[in-house]
C-alpha positions in Angstrom: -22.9 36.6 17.1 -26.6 34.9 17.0 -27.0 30.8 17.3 -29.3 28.5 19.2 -25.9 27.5 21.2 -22.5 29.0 21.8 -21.3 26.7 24.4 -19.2 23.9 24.5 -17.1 21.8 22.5 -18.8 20.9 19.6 -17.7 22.1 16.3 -20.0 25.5 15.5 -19.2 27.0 19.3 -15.1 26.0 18.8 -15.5 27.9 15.5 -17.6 30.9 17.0 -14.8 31.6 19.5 -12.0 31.2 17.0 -13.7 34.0 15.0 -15.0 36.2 18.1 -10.9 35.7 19.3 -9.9 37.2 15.5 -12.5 39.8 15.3 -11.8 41.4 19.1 -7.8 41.1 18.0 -8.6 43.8 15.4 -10.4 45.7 17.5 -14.5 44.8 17.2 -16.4 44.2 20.3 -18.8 41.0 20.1 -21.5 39.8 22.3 -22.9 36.3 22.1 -26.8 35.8 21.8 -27.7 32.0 22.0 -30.1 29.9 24.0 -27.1 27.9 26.1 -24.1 30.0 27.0 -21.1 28.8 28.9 -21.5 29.6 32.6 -18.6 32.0 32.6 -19.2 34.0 29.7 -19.1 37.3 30.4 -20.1 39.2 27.3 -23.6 36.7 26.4 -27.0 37.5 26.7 -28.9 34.0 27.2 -32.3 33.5 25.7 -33.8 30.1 25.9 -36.2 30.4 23.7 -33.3 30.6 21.2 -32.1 26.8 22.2 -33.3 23.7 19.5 -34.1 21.7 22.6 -37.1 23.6 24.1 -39.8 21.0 23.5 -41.8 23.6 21.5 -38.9 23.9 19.1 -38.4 19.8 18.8 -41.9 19.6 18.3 -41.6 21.6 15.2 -38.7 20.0 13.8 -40.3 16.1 14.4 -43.6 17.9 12.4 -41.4 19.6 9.8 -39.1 16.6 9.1 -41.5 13.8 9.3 -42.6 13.7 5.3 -43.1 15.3 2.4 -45.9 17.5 1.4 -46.4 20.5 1.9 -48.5 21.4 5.4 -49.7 25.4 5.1 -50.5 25.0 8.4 -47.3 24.0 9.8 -45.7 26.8 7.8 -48.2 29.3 9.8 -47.4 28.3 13.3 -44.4 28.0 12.4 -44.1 31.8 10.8 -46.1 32.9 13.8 -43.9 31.3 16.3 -40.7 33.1 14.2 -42.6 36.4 14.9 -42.9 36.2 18.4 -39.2 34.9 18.9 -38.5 38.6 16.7 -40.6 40.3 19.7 -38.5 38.4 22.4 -35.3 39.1 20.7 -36.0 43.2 19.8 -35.4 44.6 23.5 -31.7 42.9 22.9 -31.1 44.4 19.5 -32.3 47.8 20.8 -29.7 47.4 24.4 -26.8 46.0 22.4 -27.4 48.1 19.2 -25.3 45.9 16.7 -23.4 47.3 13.5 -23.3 43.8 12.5 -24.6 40.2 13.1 -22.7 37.0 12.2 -25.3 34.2 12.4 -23.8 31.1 13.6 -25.3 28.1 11.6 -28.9 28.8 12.6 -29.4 30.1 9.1 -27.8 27.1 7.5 -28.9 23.9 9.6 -32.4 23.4 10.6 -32.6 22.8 14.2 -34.5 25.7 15.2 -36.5 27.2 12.4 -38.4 29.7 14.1 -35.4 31.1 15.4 -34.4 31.4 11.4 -36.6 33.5 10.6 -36.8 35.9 13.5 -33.3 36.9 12.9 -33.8 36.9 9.5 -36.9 39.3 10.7 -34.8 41.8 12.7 -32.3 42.0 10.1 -34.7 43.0 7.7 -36.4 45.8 10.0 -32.7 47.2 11.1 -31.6 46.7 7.8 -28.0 45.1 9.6 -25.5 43.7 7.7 -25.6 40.0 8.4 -22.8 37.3 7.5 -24.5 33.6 7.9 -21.6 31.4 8.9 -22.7 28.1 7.5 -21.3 25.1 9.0 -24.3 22.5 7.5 -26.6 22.7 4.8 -29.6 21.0 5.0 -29.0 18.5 2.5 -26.2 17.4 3.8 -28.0 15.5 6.3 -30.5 12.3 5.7 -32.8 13.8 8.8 -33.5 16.7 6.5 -34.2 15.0 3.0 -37.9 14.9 3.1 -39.8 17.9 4.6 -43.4 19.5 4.9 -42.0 23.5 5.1 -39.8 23.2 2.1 -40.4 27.2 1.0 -39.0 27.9 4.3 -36.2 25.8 4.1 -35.6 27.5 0.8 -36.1 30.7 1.8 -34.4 31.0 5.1 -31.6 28.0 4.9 -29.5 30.1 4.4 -31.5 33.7 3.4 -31.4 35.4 -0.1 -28.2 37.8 -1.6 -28.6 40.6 1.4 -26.1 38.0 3.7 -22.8 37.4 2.8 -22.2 33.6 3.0 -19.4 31.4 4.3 -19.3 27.9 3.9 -16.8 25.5 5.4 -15.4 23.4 2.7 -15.5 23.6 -1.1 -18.2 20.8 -1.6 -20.3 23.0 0.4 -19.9 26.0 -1.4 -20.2 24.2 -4.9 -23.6 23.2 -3.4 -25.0 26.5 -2.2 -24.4 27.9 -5.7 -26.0 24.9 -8.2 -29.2 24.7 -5.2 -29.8 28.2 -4.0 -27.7 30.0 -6.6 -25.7 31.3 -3.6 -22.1 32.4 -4.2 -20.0 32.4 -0.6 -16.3 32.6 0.7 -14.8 29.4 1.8 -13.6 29.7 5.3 -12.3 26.4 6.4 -12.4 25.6 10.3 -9.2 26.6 11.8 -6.5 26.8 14.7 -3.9 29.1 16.1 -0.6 27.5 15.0 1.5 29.9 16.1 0.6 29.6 19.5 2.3 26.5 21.2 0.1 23.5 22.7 0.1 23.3 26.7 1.9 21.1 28.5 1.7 18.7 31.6 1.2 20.7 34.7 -0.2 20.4 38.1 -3.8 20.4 37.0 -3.9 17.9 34.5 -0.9 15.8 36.0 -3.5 13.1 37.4 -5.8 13.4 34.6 -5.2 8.9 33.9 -5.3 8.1 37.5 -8.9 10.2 37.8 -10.1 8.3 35.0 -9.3 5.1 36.6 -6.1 4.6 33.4 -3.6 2.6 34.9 -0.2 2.9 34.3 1.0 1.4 31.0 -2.2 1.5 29.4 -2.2 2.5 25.8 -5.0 5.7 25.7 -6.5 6.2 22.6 -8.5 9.3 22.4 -12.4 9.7 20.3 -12.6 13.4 20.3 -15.9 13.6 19.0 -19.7 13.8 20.4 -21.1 10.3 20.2 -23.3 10.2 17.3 -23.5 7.6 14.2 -21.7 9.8 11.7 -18.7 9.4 13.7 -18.1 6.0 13.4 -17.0 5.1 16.8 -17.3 1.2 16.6 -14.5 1.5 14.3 -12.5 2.8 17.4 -13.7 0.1 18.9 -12.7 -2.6 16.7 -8.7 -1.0 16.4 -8.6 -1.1 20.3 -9.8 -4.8 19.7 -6.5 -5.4 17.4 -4.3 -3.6 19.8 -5.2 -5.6 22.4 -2.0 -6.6 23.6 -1.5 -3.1 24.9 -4.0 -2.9 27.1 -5.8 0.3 25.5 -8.4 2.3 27.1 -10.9 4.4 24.2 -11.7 7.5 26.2 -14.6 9.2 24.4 -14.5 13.1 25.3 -17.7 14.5 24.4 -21.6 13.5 25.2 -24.2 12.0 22.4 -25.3 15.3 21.6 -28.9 15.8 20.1 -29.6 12.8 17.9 -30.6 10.4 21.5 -28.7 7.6 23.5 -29.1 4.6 21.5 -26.1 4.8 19.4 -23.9 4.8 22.6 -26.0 1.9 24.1 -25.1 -0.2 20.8 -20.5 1.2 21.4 -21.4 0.2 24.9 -22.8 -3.4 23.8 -20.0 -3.8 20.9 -17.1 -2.5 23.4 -18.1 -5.5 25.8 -18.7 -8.1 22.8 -15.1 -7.0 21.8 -13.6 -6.9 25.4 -12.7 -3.1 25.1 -12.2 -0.6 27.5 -14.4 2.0 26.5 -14.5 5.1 28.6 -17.2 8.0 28.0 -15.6 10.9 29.5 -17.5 13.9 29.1 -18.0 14.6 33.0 -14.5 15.1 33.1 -13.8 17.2 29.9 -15.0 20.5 29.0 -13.9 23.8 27.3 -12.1 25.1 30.5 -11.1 23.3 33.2 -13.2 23.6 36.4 -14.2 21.6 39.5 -17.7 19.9 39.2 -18.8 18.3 43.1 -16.0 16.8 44.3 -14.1 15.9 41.0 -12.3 17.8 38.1 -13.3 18.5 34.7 -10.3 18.8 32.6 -10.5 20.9 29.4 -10.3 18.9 26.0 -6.3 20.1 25.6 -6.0 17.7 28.8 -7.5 14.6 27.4 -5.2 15.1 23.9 -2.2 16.0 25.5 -2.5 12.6 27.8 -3.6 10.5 24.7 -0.8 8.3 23.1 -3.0 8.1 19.4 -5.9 9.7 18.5 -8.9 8.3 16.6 -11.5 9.8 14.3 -12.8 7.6 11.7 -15.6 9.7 10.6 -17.9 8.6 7.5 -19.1 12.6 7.4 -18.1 15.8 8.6 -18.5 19.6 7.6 -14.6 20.0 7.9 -12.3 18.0 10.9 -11.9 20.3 14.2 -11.0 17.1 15.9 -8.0 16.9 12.9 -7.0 19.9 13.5 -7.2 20.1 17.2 -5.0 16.8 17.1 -2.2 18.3 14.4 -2.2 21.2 17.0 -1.7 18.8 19.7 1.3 16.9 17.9 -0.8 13.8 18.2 -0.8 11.1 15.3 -4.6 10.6 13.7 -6.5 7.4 12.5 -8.8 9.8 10.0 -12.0 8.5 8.2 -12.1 9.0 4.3 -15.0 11.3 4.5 -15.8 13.8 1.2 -14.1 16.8 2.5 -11.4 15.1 3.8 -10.4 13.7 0.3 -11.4 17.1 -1.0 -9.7 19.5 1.1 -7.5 18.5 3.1 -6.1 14.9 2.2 -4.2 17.2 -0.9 -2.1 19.3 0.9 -0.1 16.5 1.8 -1.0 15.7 5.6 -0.1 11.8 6.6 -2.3 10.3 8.8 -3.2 6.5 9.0 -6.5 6.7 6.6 -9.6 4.1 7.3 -11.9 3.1 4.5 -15.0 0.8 6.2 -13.3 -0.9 8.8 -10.0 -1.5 10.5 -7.4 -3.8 7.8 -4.4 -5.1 8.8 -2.3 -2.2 7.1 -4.3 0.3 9.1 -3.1 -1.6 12.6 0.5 -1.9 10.7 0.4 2.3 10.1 -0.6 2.5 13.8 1.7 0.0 15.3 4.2 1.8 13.7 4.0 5.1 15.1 3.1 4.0 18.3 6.8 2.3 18.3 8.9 4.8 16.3 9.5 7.7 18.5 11.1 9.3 15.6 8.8 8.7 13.0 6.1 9.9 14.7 8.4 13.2 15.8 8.3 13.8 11.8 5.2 12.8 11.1 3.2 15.6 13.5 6.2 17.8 12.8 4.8 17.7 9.1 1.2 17.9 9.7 1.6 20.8 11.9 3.6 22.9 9.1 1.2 22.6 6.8 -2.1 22.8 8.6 0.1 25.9 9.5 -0.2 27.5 6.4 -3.4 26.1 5.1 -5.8 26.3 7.8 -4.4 28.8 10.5 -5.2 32.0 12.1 -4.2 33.8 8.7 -7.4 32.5 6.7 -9.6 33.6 9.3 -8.4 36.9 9.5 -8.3 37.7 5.7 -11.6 36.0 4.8 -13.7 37.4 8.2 -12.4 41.0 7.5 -13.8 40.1 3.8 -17.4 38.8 4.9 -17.4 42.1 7.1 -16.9 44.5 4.3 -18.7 42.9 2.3 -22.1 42.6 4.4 -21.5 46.8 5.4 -21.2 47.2 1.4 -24.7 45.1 0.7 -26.5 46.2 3.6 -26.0 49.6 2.1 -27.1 48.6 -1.9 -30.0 46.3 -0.9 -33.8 47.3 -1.3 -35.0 46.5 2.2 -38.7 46.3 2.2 -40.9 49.1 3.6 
């Protein structure tokens, strides 16, 4: 399993280890091979070369993305960088001798398009059946729009018939097919609902009082990297109407890859508002561990100490932070964002929804679960039973023992060039 990062909580390496948990279930062994690893992964091999922030590999991406046009020139450095990545990366194919390689998103966004095509590269010269797990096209980000290596994009975001594809919600997959005429499975993210959420113990007991919460405080929980699309100020302004309660907006994850001036402007807004905005990804990880002289609780911590979560997102691929939340029995302020009203809203989940900003009727839905203990008992009692049956550990199973029989089947009818 092949990305430029496996590692952490953002929403490609949750999904990797769902997958790599399903796929060693039914017997398969799986390495990792990524440019940042987790420091206590045991079955990884770390290249760096393979991680989108090596200043080579930004380089290329602020060149490739900065226009339109086509630049030959970019495309051969780029092409010749791909081929010496293919070099690096051979000793590893040859020690770990894979049957088959599940591409993590590096064949669908592009963050690191050398990397692209060497693994497009050793695919072709083992002639392995691949399956690119696609978690972001392309055009689904502005960043991308406008470009100078367009055939590359085209040819290697994500590669021709010889993968099988998965895409992550239906508008995705409608997309791949009218762009690239690309047909894929739909794999939605997922979570193990059969397997109960954990509970208060001695660890996480004085998980508040180490992020200076005092008692009484009402914790609301933004369970999502800090970055635009996320809509965090929105967060901002419900704390602002909740005033009264004293709340406290713990934000769980760092900015990410797109720079530190969107949290500069929460940070500003926050203190305009006279919220208590928390950034706590020093304290919350994957796994729980001890960093210096302080904790670092894992993410299950930071929900299961969270009164009302928040994630009013204008975009995302699917909704791991829904899903995480339904698995935590916490209640969910959700953005309206496309896949949302497409593939999950439907099923029947009831959250308190946000349009553009925070109305009186969105405080009201709030306010309202916050004070009904048994409303809110139903409420996640119903979300979990049908995120249950929609997007549990069963869909993963059937449609990765799919894409696997599949990619052995067209690794075995393709014409692999000489």
């Amino acid at each position: 399993m092949a990305s430029t990062r496996l590692a952490g909580t953002d929403g490609v390496s949750l999904e990797a280890a769902k997958m790599r948990e399903v796929l060693r279930a039914a017997g398969h062994e799986v390495w990792y091979l990524a440019g940042e690893l987790d420091p206590d992964e045991e079955q990884g091999v770390l290249v760096p070369e393979m991680h989108f922030a090596r200043p080579e590999v930004r380089a290329f991406t602020e060149r490739a993305f900065a226009g339109e046009g086509l630049d030959p020139h970019l495309t051969r450095e780029i092409e010749e960088a791909g081929v010496r990545l293919a070099a690096r990366l051979d000793p590893v194919f040859e020690e770990l001798n894979p049957e088959l390689l599940v591409v993590q998103n590096a064949w669908a966004i592009p963050m690191h398009l050398p990397l692209a095509l060497a693994l497009w590269r050793l695919v072709q010269r083992r002639r392995l059946p691949a399956v690119s797990h696609n978690h972001d096209y392309p055009w689904e980000r502005p960043r991308f729009a406008r470009s100078h290596v367009r055939p590359l994009l085209d040819r290697y975001f994500p590669p021709d018939h010889a993968v099988v594809q998965l895409s992550i919600n239906s508008i995705a997959q409608r997309e791949l097919k009218e762009r690239r005429g690309l047909d894929s499975l739909l794999l939605p993210n997922v979570m193990d609902y059969d397997r109960a959420p954990p509970g208060f113990d001695a660890f996480n007991a004085d998980f508040r009082e180490t992020l200076g919460i005092r008692p009484g405080q009402l914790l609301l929980l933004q369970p999502t990297r800090v970055i635009p699309r996320k809509r965090i100020e929105l967060a901002v302004d419900l704390a602002a109407e909740l005033a009264a309660r004293d709340p406290v907006l713990l934000v769980s994850h760092a900015a990410g890859d797109e720079g530190q001036d969107y949290r500069r402007g929460l940070e500003t807004y926050a203190a305009e508002r006279r919220v208590d905005l928390r950034f706590a990804h020093e304290y919350v990880a994957p796994r729980r561990r001890f960093s210096g002289q302080h904790k670092v609780y894992s993410l299950w911590d930071a929900y299961l100490h969270a009164d009302f979560v928040t994630y009013p997102s204008r975009y995302e691929g699917f909704g791991n932070a829904m899903l995480e939340a339904v698995w935590m029995n916490k209640p969910l302020l959700i953005g309206r964002y496309p896949v949302y009203l497409s593939d999950i809203r439907p099923k029947g989940f009831r959250f308190v929804e946000v349009e553009d900003r925070i109305t009186p009727e969105v405080v009201g839905g709030v306010t309202r679960l916050l004070d009904d203990a048994e409303l809110r008992r139903s409420v996640v009692e119903h979300n979990r039973a049908l995120a249950r049956r929609h997007f549990g550990y069963d869909a993963l199973r059937r449609v990765s023992r799919t894409a696997l029989e599949q990619a052995r089947t067209r690794a075995k009818e393709v014409r692999w060039p000489a």
